[in-house]
C-alpha positions as CSV (number, residue, x, y, z in Angstrom):
1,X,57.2,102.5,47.1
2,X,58.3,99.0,47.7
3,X,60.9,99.3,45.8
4,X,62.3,102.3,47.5
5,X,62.2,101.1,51.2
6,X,63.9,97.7,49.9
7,X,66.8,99.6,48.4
8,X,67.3,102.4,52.0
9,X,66.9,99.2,54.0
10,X,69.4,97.5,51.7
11,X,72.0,100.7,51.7
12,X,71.1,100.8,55.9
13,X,72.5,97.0,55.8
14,X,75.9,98.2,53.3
15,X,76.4,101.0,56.2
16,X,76.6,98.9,58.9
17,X,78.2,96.2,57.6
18,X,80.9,98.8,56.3
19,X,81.1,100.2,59.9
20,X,81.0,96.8,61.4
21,X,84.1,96.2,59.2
22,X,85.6,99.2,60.2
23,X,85.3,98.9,63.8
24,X,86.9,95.0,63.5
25,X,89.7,96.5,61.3
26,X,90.5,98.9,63.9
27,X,90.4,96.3,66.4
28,X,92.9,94.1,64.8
29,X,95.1,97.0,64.3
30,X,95.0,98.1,67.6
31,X,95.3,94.6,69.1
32,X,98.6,94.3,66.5
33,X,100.3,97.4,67.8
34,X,99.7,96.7,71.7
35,X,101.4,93.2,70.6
36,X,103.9,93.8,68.5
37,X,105.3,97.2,70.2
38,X,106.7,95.7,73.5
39,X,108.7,93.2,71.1
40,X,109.6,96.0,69.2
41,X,110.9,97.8,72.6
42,X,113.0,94.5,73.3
43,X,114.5,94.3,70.5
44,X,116.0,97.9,70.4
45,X,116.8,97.5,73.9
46,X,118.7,94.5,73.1
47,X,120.7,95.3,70.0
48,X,121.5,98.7,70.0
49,X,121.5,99.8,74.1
50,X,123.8,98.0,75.2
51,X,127.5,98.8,74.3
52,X,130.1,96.1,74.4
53,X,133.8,96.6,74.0
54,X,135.5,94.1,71.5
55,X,138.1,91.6,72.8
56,X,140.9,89.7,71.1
57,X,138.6,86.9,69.7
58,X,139.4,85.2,66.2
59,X,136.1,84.0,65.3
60,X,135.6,88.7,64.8
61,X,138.7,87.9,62.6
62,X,136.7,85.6,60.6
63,X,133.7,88.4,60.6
64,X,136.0,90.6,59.4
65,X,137.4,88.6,56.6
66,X,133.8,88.0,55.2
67,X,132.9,90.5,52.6
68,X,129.3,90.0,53.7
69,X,127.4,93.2,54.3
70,X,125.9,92.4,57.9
71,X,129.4,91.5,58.7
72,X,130.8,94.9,57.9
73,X,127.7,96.6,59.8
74,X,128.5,95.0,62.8
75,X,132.6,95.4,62.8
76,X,131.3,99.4,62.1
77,X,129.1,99.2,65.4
78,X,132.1,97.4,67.7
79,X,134.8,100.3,66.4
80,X,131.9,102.7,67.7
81,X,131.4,101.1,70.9
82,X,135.2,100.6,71.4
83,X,135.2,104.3,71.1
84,X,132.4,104.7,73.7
85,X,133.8,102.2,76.5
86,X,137.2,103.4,75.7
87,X,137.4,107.3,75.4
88,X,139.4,108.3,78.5
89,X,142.0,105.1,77.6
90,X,142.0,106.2,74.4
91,X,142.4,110.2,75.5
92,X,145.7,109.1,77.7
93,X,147.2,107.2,75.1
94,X,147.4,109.7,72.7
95,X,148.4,112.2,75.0
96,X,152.2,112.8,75.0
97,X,153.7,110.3,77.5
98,X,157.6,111.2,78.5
99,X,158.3,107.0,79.7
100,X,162.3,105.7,79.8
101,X,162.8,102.2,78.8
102,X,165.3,100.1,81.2
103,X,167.3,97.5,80.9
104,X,166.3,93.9,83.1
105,X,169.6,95.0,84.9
106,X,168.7,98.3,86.0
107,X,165.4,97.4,86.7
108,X,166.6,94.4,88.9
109,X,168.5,97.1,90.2
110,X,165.6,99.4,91.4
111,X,163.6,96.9,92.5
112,X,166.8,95.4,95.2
113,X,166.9,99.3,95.8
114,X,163.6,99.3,97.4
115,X,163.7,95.7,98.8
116,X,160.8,94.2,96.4
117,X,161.1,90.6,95.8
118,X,158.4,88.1,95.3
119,X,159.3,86.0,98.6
120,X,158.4,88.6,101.2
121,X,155.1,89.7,99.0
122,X,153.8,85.8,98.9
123,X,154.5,85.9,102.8
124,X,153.5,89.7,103.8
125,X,151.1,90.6,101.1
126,X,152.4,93.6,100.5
127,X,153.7,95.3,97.2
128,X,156.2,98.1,96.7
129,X,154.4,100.6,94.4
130,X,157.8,100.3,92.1
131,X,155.7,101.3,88.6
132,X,157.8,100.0,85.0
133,X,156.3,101.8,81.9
134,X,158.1,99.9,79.4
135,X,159.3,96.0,79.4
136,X,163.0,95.7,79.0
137,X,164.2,94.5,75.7
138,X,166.6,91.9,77.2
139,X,163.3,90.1,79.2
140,X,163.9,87.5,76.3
141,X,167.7,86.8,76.9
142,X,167.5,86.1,80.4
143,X,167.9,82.5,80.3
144,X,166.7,81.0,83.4
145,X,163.3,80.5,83.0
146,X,162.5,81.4,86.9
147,X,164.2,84.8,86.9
148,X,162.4,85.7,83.5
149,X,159.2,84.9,85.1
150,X,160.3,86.7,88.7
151,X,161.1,89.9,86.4
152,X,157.6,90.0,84.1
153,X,155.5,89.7,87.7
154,X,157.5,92.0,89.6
155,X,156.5,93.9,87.0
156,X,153.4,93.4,86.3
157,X,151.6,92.9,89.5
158,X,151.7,96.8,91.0
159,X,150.0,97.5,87.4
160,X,147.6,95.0,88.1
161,X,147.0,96.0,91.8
162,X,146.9,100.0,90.8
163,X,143.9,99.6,88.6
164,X,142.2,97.2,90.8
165,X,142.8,99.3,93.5
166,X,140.7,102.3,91.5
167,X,138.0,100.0,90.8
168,X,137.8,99.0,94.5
169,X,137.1,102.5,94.7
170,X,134.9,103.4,92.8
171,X,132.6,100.5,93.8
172,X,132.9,101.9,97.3
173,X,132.0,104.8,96.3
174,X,129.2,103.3,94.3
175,X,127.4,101.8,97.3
176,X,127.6,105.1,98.9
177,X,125.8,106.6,96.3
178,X,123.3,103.6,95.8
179,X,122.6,103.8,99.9
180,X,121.7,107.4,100.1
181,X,118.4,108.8,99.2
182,X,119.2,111.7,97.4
183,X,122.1,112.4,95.1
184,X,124.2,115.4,94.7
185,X,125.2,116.9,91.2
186,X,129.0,115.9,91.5
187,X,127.6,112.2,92.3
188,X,125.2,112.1,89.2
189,X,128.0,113.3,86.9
190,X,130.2,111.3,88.2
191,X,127.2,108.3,87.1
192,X,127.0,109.3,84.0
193,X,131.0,109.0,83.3
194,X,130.7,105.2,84.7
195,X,127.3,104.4,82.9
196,X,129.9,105.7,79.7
197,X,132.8,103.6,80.6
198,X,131.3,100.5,81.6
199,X,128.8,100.4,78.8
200,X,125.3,100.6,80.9
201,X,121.9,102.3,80.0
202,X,121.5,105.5,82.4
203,X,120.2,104.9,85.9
204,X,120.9,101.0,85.2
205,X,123.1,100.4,88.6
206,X,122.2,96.8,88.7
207,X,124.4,96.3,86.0
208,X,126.2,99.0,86.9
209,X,127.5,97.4,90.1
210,X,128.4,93.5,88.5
211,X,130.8,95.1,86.0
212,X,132.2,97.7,88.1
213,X,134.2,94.9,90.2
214,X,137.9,93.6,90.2
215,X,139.3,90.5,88.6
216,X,141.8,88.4,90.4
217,X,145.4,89.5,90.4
218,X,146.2,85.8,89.7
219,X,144.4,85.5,86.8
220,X,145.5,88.9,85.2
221,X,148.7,88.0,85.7
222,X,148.0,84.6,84.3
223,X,146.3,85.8,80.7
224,X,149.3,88.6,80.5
225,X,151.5,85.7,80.6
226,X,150.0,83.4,78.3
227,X,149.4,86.4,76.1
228,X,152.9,87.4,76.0
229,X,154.8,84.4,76.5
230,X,156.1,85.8,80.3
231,X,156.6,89.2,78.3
232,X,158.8,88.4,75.3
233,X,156.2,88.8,72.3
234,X,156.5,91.3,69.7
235,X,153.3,93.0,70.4
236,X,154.5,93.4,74.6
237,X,157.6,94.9,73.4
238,X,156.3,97.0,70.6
239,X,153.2,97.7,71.8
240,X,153.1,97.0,75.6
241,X,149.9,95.2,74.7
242,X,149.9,92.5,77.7
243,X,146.7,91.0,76.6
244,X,146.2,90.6,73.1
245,X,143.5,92.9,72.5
246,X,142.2,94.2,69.2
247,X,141.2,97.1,67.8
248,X,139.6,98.6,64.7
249,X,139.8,102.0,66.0
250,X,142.8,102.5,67.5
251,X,146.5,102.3,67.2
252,X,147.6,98.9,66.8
253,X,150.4,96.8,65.5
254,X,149.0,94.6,62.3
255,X,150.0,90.8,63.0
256,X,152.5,89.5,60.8
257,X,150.5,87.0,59.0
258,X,147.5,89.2,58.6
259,X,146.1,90.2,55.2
260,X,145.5,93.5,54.0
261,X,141.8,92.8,54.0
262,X,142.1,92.1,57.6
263,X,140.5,95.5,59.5
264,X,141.6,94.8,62.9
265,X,145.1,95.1,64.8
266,X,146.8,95.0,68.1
267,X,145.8,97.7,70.1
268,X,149.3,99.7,70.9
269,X,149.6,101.5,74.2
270,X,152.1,104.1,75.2
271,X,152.8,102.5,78.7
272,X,151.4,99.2,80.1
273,X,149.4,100.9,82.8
274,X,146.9,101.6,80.1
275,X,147.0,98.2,78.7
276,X,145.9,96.3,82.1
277,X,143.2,99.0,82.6
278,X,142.0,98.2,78.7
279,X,142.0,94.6,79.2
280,X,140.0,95.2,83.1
281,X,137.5,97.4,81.6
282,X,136.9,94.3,78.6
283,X,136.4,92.0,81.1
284,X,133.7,94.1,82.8
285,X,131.9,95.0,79.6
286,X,132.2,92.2,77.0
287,X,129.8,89.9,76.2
288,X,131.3,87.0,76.2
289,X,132.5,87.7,79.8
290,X,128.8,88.0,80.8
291,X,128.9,84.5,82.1
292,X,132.6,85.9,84.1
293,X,130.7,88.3,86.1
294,X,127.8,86.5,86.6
295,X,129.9,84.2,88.5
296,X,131.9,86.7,90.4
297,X,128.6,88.6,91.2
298,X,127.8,85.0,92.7
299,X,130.7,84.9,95.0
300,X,130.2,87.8,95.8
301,X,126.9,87.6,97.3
302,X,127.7,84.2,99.2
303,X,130.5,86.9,100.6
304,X,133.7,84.4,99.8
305,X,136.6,85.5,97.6
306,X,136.7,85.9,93.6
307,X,138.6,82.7,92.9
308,X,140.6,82.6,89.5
309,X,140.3,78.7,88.8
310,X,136.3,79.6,89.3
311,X,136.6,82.7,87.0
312,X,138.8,81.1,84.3
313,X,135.8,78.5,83.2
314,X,134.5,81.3,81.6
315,X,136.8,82.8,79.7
316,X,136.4,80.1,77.2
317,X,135.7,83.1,74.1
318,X,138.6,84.8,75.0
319,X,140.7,82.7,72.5
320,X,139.9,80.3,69.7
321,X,141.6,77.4,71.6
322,X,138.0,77.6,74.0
323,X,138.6,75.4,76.4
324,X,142.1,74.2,76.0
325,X,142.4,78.1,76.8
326,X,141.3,77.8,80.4
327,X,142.8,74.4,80.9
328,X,146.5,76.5,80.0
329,X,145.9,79.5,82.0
330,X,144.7,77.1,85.5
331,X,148.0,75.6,84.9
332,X,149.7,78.9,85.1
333,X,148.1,79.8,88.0
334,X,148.9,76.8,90.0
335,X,152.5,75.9,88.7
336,X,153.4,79.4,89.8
337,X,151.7,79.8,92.8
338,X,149.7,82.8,91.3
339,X,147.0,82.6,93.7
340,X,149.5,83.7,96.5
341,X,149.2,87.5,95.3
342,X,145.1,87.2,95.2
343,X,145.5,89.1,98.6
344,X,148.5,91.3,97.7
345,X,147.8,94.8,98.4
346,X,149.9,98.2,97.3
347,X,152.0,100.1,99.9
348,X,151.5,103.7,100.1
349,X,153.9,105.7,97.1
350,X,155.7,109.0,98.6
351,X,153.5,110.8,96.8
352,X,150.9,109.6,98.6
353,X,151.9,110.0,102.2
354,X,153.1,113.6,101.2
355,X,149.3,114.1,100.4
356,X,148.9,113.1,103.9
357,X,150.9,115.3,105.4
Protein backbone atom coordinates (compact mmCIF):
# COMPACT_ATOMS: atom_id res chain seq x y z
CA UNK A 1 0.00 0.00 0.00
CA UNK A 2 2.90 2.11 0.62
CA UNK A 3 4.27 1.47 -2.30
CA UNK A 4 1.33 2.49 -4.25
CA UNK A 5 0.54 5.94 -2.69
CA UNK A 6 4.43 6.74 -3.08
CA UNK A 7 4.32 6.11 -6.76
CA UNK A 8 0.43 8.36 -7.43
CA UNK A 9 2.07 11.00 -5.15
CA UNK A 10 5.21 10.69 -7.34
CA UNK A 11 3.16 10.73 -10.89
CA UNK A 12 0.95 13.87 -9.00
CA UNK A 13 4.52 15.58 -8.67
CA UNK A 14 5.55 14.59 -12.77
CA UNK A 15 2.05 16.24 -13.57
CA UNK A 16 2.60 19.30 -12.11
CA UNK A 17 5.87 19.77 -12.75
CA UNK A 18 4.98 18.95 -16.56
CA UNK A 19 2.11 21.66 -16.33
CA UNK A 20 4.33 24.03 -14.42
CA UNK A 21 6.65 23.60 -17.45
CA UNK A 22 4.07 24.13 -19.79
CA UNK A 23 2.59 27.18 -18.39
CA UNK A 24 6.35 28.87 -18.20
CA UNK A 25 6.92 27.74 -21.87
CA UNK A 26 3.81 29.47 -22.91
CA UNK A 27 4.83 32.33 -21.01
CA UNK A 28 8.12 32.82 -22.69
CA UNK A 29 6.44 32.38 -25.89
CA UNK A 30 4.04 34.73 -25.45
CA UNK A 31 6.25 37.28 -23.79
CA UNK A 32 8.66 36.65 -27.27
CA UNK A 33 5.84 37.41 -29.66
CA UNK A 34 4.45 40.64 -27.75
CA UNK A 35 8.38 41.64 -28.09
CA UNK A 36 9.51 40.73 -31.14
CA UNK A 37 6.19 41.60 -33.24
CA UNK A 38 6.30 45.49 -32.93
CA UNK A 39 10.00 45.10 -34.29
CA UNK A 40 8.79 42.94 -36.78
CA UNK A 41 6.00 45.83 -37.69
CA UNK A 42 8.98 48.33 -37.96
CA UNK A 43 10.91 46.79 -39.96
CA UNK A 44 8.32 46.05 -42.73
CA UNK A 45 7.22 49.45 -42.39
CA UNK A 46 10.64 50.64 -42.93
CA UNK A 47 11.93 48.58 -45.94
CA UNK A 48 9.31 47.80 -48.01
CA UNK A 49 6.36 50.85 -47.33
CA UNK A 50 8.06 53.37 -48.29
CA UNK A 51 8.72 53.94 -52.09
CA UNK A 52 11.66 56.03 -53.15
CA UNK A 53 12.36 57.09 -56.66
CA UNK A 54 16.11 56.59 -57.79
CA UNK A 55 18.24 59.59 -58.66
CA UNK A 56 21.33 59.99 -60.76
CA UNK A 57 23.85 58.79 -58.00
CA UNK A 58 27.08 56.72 -58.93
CA UNK A 59 27.71 54.95 -55.78
CA UNK A 60 23.80 52.80 -57.45
CA UNK A 61 26.31 52.51 -60.37
CA UNK A 62 28.68 50.79 -58.27
CA UNK A 63 25.54 48.50 -56.79
CA UNK A 64 24.82 47.74 -60.07
CA UNK A 65 28.20 46.64 -61.19
CA UNK A 66 28.43 44.20 -58.20
CA UNK A 67 27.27 40.74 -59.13
CA UNK A 68 26.23 40.32 -55.58
CA UNK A 69 22.81 38.98 -55.09
CA UNK A 70 21.37 41.63 -52.42
CA UNK A 71 22.62 44.04 -54.88
CA UNK A 72 20.50 42.88 -57.75
CA UNK A 73 17.41 42.55 -55.27
CA UNK A 74 17.55 45.99 -54.49
CA UNK A 75 18.23 47.56 -58.16
CA UNK A 76 14.87 45.12 -58.96
CA UNK A 77 12.96 47.05 -56.06
CA UNK A 78 14.14 50.81 -57.31
CA UNK A 79 13.04 49.86 -61.13
CA UNK A 80 9.68 48.93 -59.32
CA UNK A 81 9.34 51.93 -57.30
CA UNK A 82 10.57 54.15 -60.31
CA UNK A 83 7.60 52.65 -61.95
CA UNK A 84 5.27 53.51 -58.94
CA UNK A 85 6.43 57.31 -58.37
CA UNK A 86 6.69 57.72 -62.01
CA UNK A 87 3.56 56.26 -63.90
CA UNK A 88 1.82 59.34 -65.17
CA UNK A 89 5.61 60.79 -66.37
CA UNK A 90 6.15 57.70 -67.72
CA UNK A 91 2.43 57.46 -69.37
CA UNK A 92 3.20 61.11 -71.21
CA UNK A 93 6.42 60.16 -72.46
CA UNK A 94 5.45 57.45 -74.29
CA UNK A 95 2.48 58.90 -75.65
CA UNK A 96 2.99 60.36 -79.12
CA UNK A 97 4.27 63.93 -78.73
CA UNK A 98 4.09 66.09 -82.16
CA UNK A 99 7.24 68.82 -80.77
CA UNK A 100 9.37 70.98 -83.62
CA UNK A 101 12.94 71.59 -82.89
CA UNK A 102 14.21 75.31 -83.51
CA UNK A 103 17.06 76.83 -84.23
CA UNK A 104 18.85 79.42 -81.31
CA UNK A 105 17.92 81.99 -84.11
CA UNK A 106 14.40 81.46 -84.37
CA UNK A 107 13.98 80.92 -80.97
CA UNK A 108 15.80 84.30 -80.19
CA UNK A 109 13.39 85.28 -82.58
CA UNK A 110 10.11 84.23 -80.70
CA UNK A 111 11.23 85.20 -77.67
CA UNK A 112 12.08 89.34 -79.00
CA UNK A 113 8.44 88.60 -80.56
CA UNK A 114 6.94 88.56 -77.33
CA UNK A 115 9.34 90.97 -75.54
CA UNK A 116 10.94 88.21 -73.07
CA UNK A 117 14.41 89.03 -71.97
CA UNK A 118 15.98 88.25 -68.70
CA UNK A 119 16.44 92.15 -67.67
CA UNK A 120 12.77 93.07 -67.29
CA UNK A 121 12.03 89.44 -65.50
CA UNK A 122 15.07 90.12 -62.73
CA UNK A 123 13.29 93.69 -62.39
CA UNK A 124 9.37 92.80 -62.80
CA UNK A 125 9.30 89.22 -61.81
CA UNK A 126 7.29 88.30 -64.34
CA UNK A 127 7.79 85.47 -67.15
CA UNK A 128 6.28 85.23 -70.60
CA UNK A 129 4.77 81.63 -70.70
CA UNK A 130 7.02 81.28 -74.08
CA UNK A 131 7.31 77.12 -73.69
CA UNK A 132 10.56 75.42 -75.90
CA UNK A 133 10.13 71.53 -76.18
CA UNK A 134 13.35 70.86 -77.64
CA UNK A 135 17.04 72.66 -77.13
CA UNK A 136 18.41 74.02 -80.27
CA UNK A 137 21.23 72.14 -81.69
CA UNK A 138 23.36 75.31 -82.24
CA UNK A 139 23.11 76.19 -78.12
CA UNK A 140 26.83 74.88 -78.37
CA UNK A 141 28.11 77.16 -81.23
CA UNK A 142 26.98 80.28 -79.81
CA UNK A 143 30.20 81.58 -78.70
CA UNK A 144 29.71 84.21 -76.16
CA UNK A 145 29.43 82.61 -73.04
CA UNK A 146 26.63 85.23 -71.72
CA UNK A 147 24.27 84.79 -74.61
CA UNK A 148 24.58 80.94 -74.38
CA UNK A 149 23.64 81.13 -70.79
CA UNK A 150 20.72 84.02 -71.55
CA UNK A 151 19.30 81.40 -74.23
CA UNK A 152 19.45 77.88 -71.84
CA UNK A 153 17.47 80.14 -68.94
CA UNK A 154 15.10 81.83 -71.04
CA UNK A 155 14.49 78.62 -71.73
CA UNK A 156 14.44 76.83 -69.06
CA UNK A 157 12.84 78.88 -66.36
CA UNK A 158 8.87 78.96 -67.65
CA UNK A 159 9.59 74.95 -67.47
CA UNK A 160 10.69 75.36 -64.21
CA UNK A 161 7.95 77.89 -63.06
CA UNK A 162 4.98 75.69 -64.94
CA UNK A 163 5.66 72.67 -62.74
CA UNK A 164 6.15 74.63 -59.71
CA UNK A 165 3.28 76.39 -60.37
CA UNK A 166 1.12 72.80 -60.31
CA UNK A 167 2.75 71.84 -57.16
CA UNK A 168 1.79 75.27 -55.59
CA UNK A 169 -1.45 73.99 -56.39
CA UNK A 170 -1.90 71.09 -55.44
CA UNK A 171 -0.49 72.00 -51.90
CA UNK A 172 -3.22 74.53 -51.77
CA UNK A 173 -5.49 72.33 -52.47
CA UNK A 174 -4.01 70.02 -49.95
CA UNK A 175 -4.56 72.22 -47.02
CA UNK A 176 -8.11 72.57 -48.07
CA UNK A 177 -8.64 69.05 -47.87
CA UNK A 178 -6.52 68.63 -44.59
CA UNK A 179 -8.73 71.69 -42.95
CA UNK A 180 -12.12 70.25 -43.60
CA UNK A 181 -13.78 67.72 -41.62
CA UNK A 182 -15.18 65.53 -43.94
CA UNK A 183 -13.92 64.62 -47.43
CA UNK A 184 -15.68 64.21 -50.60
CA UNK A 185 -15.05 61.16 -53.04
CA UNK A 186 -13.37 63.35 -55.85
CA UNK A 187 -11.03 64.63 -52.84
CA UNK A 188 -10.11 61.07 -51.58
CA UNK A 189 -9.31 59.90 -55.15
CA UNK A 190 -7.66 62.53 -55.85
CA UNK A 191 -5.36 61.46 -52.29
CA UNK A 192 -4.83 58.40 -53.32
CA UNK A 193 -3.23 59.60 -56.90
CA UNK A 194 -0.76 61.94 -54.71
CA UNK A 195 -0.09 59.20 -51.88
CA UNK A 196 0.99 57.20 -55.52
CA UNK A 197 3.10 59.94 -56.97
CA UNK A 198 4.88 61.15 -54.11
CA UNK A 199 5.59 57.71 -52.60
CA UNK A 200 3.54 57.98 -49.14
CA UNK A 201 1.64 55.13 -47.11
CA UNK A 202 -2.29 55.93 -47.52
CA UNK A 203 -3.77 58.52 -45.11
CA UNK A 204 0.04 59.58 -44.35
CA UNK A 205 -0.52 63.56 -45.03
CA UNK A 206 2.29 64.41 -42.71
CA UNK A 207 4.56 63.36 -45.17
CA UNK A 208 2.32 63.90 -47.63
CA UNK A 209 2.53 67.67 -47.22
CA UNK A 210 6.79 68.02 -46.78
CA UNK A 211 7.22 66.45 -50.25
CA UNK A 212 4.40 67.88 -52.00
CA UNK A 213 6.27 71.49 -51.95
CA UNK A 214 8.41 73.43 -54.55
CA UNK A 215 12.11 73.81 -54.97
CA UNK A 216 13.68 77.06 -55.78
CA UNK A 217 13.71 78.18 -59.33
CA UNK A 218 17.32 79.13 -58.66
CA UNK A 219 18.48 76.06 -57.74
CA UNK A 220 16.66 74.08 -60.56
CA UNK A 221 18.03 76.12 -62.81
CA UNK A 222 21.37 75.85 -61.23
CA UNK A 223 21.63 71.65 -61.17
CA UNK A 224 20.11 71.78 -65.05
CA UNK A 225 23.09 73.86 -65.71
CA UNK A 226 25.72 72.00 -64.08
CA UNK A 227 24.05 68.87 -65.39
CA UNK A 228 24.15 69.97 -68.85
CA UNK A 229 26.95 72.14 -69.15
CA UNK A 230 24.36 75.45 -69.83
CA UNK A 231 22.56 72.91 -72.19
CA UNK A 232 25.23 71.53 -74.62
CA UNK A 233 25.57 67.77 -73.36
CA UNK A 234 24.77 64.88 -75.32
CA UNK A 235 22.16 63.55 -73.12
CA UNK A 236 20.11 67.49 -73.17
CA UNK A 237 20.32 67.25 -76.79
CA UNK A 238 19.49 63.67 -77.26
CA UNK A 239 17.47 63.05 -74.58
CA UNK A 240 16.31 66.48 -73.19
CA UNK A 241 17.42 64.98 -69.90
CA UNK A 242 18.28 68.38 -67.98
CA UNK A 243 19.25 66.60 -64.81
CA UNK A 244 21.05 63.59 -65.25
CA UNK A 245 18.69 61.24 -64.00
CA UNK A 246 18.81 57.41 -64.32
CA UNK A 247 16.71 54.84 -65.03
CA UNK A 248 16.54 51.08 -65.06
CA UNK A 249 13.12 51.08 -66.33
CA UNK A 250 12.79 53.43 -68.70
CA UNK A 251 14.00 54.88 -71.94
CA UNK A 252 17.32 56.12 -71.55
CA UNK A 253 20.51 56.92 -73.46
CA UNK A 254 23.53 54.38 -72.25
CA UNK A 255 26.60 56.63 -71.36
CA UNK A 256 29.41 56.28 -73.53
CA UNK A 257 31.79 54.81 -71.25
CA UNK A 258 29.34 52.42 -69.71
CA UNK A 259 29.75 48.67 -69.80
CA UNK A 260 27.39 46.26 -71.02
CA UNK A 261 26.96 44.94 -67.46
CA UNK A 262 25.97 48.35 -66.48
CA UNK A 263 21.80 48.09 -66.05
CA UNK A 264 21.12 51.70 -65.74
CA UNK A 265 20.89 54.66 -68.38
CA UNK A 266 19.86 58.18 -68.90
CA UNK A 267 16.43 58.53 -68.65
CA UNK A 268 15.24 60.09 -72.29
CA UNK A 269 12.22 62.30 -72.40
CA UNK A 270 10.20 63.35 -75.41
CA UNK A 271 10.08 67.15 -74.38
CA UNK A 272 11.90 68.81 -71.41
CA UNK A 273 8.64 69.68 -69.65
CA UNK A 274 8.67 66.16 -68.50
CA UNK A 275 12.24 66.12 -67.56
CA UNK A 276 11.99 69.17 -64.83
CA UNK A 277 8.75 67.46 -63.49
CA UNK A 278 10.94 64.04 -63.14
CA UNK A 279 13.71 65.64 -61.56
CA UNK A 280 10.88 67.84 -59.02
CA UNK A 281 9.06 64.75 -58.17
CA UNK A 282 12.95 63.01 -57.24
CA UNK A 283 13.60 65.68 -55.10
CA UNK A 284 10.33 65.26 -53.17
CA UNK A 285 10.55 61.50 -52.84
CA UNK A 286 14.24 60.44 -52.65
CA UNK A 287 15.94 59.48 -49.83
CA UNK A 288 18.76 61.10 -49.98
CA UNK A 289 16.89 64.41 -50.31
CA UNK A 290 15.14 63.52 -46.89
CA UNK A 291 17.54 65.95 -45.21
CA UNK A 292 16.38 68.62 -48.45
CA UNK A 293 12.86 68.71 -47.23
CA UNK A 294 13.46 68.57 -43.86
CA UNK A 295 15.02 71.77 -44.26
CA UNK A 296 12.54 73.34 -46.50
CA UNK A 297 9.69 72.03 -44.18
CA UNK A 298 11.78 74.17 -41.56
CA UNK A 299 11.61 77.39 -43.38
CA UNK A 300 8.60 76.84 -43.95
CA UNK A 301 7.23 76.81 -40.63
CA UNK A 302 9.46 79.92 -39.40
CA UNK A 303 7.25 81.38 -42.57
CA UNK A 304 10.58 82.82 -44.46
CA UNK A 305 11.43 81.82 -48.07
CA UNK A 306 12.95 78.38 -49.41
CA UNK A 307 16.53 79.66 -49.95
CA UNK A 308 18.70 77.72 -52.51
CA UNK A 309 22.21 78.31 -50.82
CA UNK A 310 20.20 76.69 -47.63
CA UNK A 311 18.68 73.88 -49.76
CA UNK A 312 21.94 73.05 -51.73
CA UNK A 313 23.85 71.74 -48.42
CA UNK A 314 21.94 68.88 -48.82
CA UNK A 315 22.12 67.83 -52.00
CA UNK A 316 25.47 66.46 -51.22
CA UNK A 317 24.27 62.49 -52.72
CA UNK A 318 23.12 63.90 -55.69
CA UNK A 319 26.63 63.41 -57.31
CA UNK A 320 29.71 61.48 -56.36
CA UNK A 321 31.70 64.83 -56.05
CA UNK A 322 29.49 65.19 -52.42
CA UNK A 323 30.40 68.28 -51.31
CA UNK A 324 32.47 69.76 -53.98
CA UNK A 325 28.89 69.24 -55.66
CA UNK A 326 27.20 71.99 -53.56
CA UNK A 327 30.25 74.17 -53.40
CA UNK A 328 29.88 74.30 -57.70
CA UNK A 329 26.18 74.70 -57.83
CA UNK A 330 26.32 77.92 -54.88
CA UNK A 331 28.72 79.29 -57.28
CA UNK A 332 26.25 79.07 -60.06
CA UNK A 333 23.78 80.58 -58.30
CA UNK A 334 25.59 83.57 -57.19
CA UNK A 335 27.86 84.37 -60.27
CA UNK A 336 24.65 84.45 -62.24
CA UNK A 337 22.46 86.09 -60.08
CA UNK A 338 20.03 82.95 -60.02
CA UNK A 339 18.38 84.01 -56.98
CA UNK A 340 16.82 87.00 -58.81
CA UNK A 341 14.08 84.57 -60.43
CA UNK A 342 13.35 82.90 -56.83
CA UNK A 343 10.28 85.26 -57.02
CA UNK A 344 9.62 85.02 -60.82
CA UNK A 345 6.13 84.18 -61.47
CA UNK A 346 4.31 82.98 -65.03
CA UNK A 347 2.00 85.45 -66.90
CA UNK A 348 -1.21 84.17 -67.94
CA UNK A 349 -0.95 81.98 -71.63
CA UNK A 350 -3.95 82.90 -74.16
CA UNK A 351 -5.13 79.86 -73.48
CA UNK A 352 -5.69 80.75 -70.31
CA UNK A 353 -7.38 84.01 -70.36
CA UNK A 354 -9.68 82.50 -73.12
CA UNK A 355 -10.74 80.06 -70.28
CA UNK A 356 -11.63 83.09 -68.58
CA UNK A 357 -13.69 84.55 -70.82
Amino acid sequence: MKVKKKNNRNIQINKSLITLSRFFLSSFILICIFYTTPLFINFIEKNFNTKEFANNSKKILKNTINKNKIFEDDNEIVKNNEIDLLYDILDENNSDIDVVRYTTSEIDALFKKVNYNLADVRDTKLVKPAYINLLPNEIKKIENTKKRKEMFIKIVLPLILKENNKIRLDRKRLFTIINKSKNTDIEKKWLEKKYKQYGTRYNDLSTLKIRMDEIPTSLAIAQAAKETGWGTSRFAKEGNALFGQWTWSGEGLKPKNATENEGHKVMKFNILQLSVRAYLRNLNTHASYKDLRKARAELRDLNKPLDSLILSAHLDKYAETGSQYIDVLKKIIQQNKLKDFDEARLLPSSKDLESLI
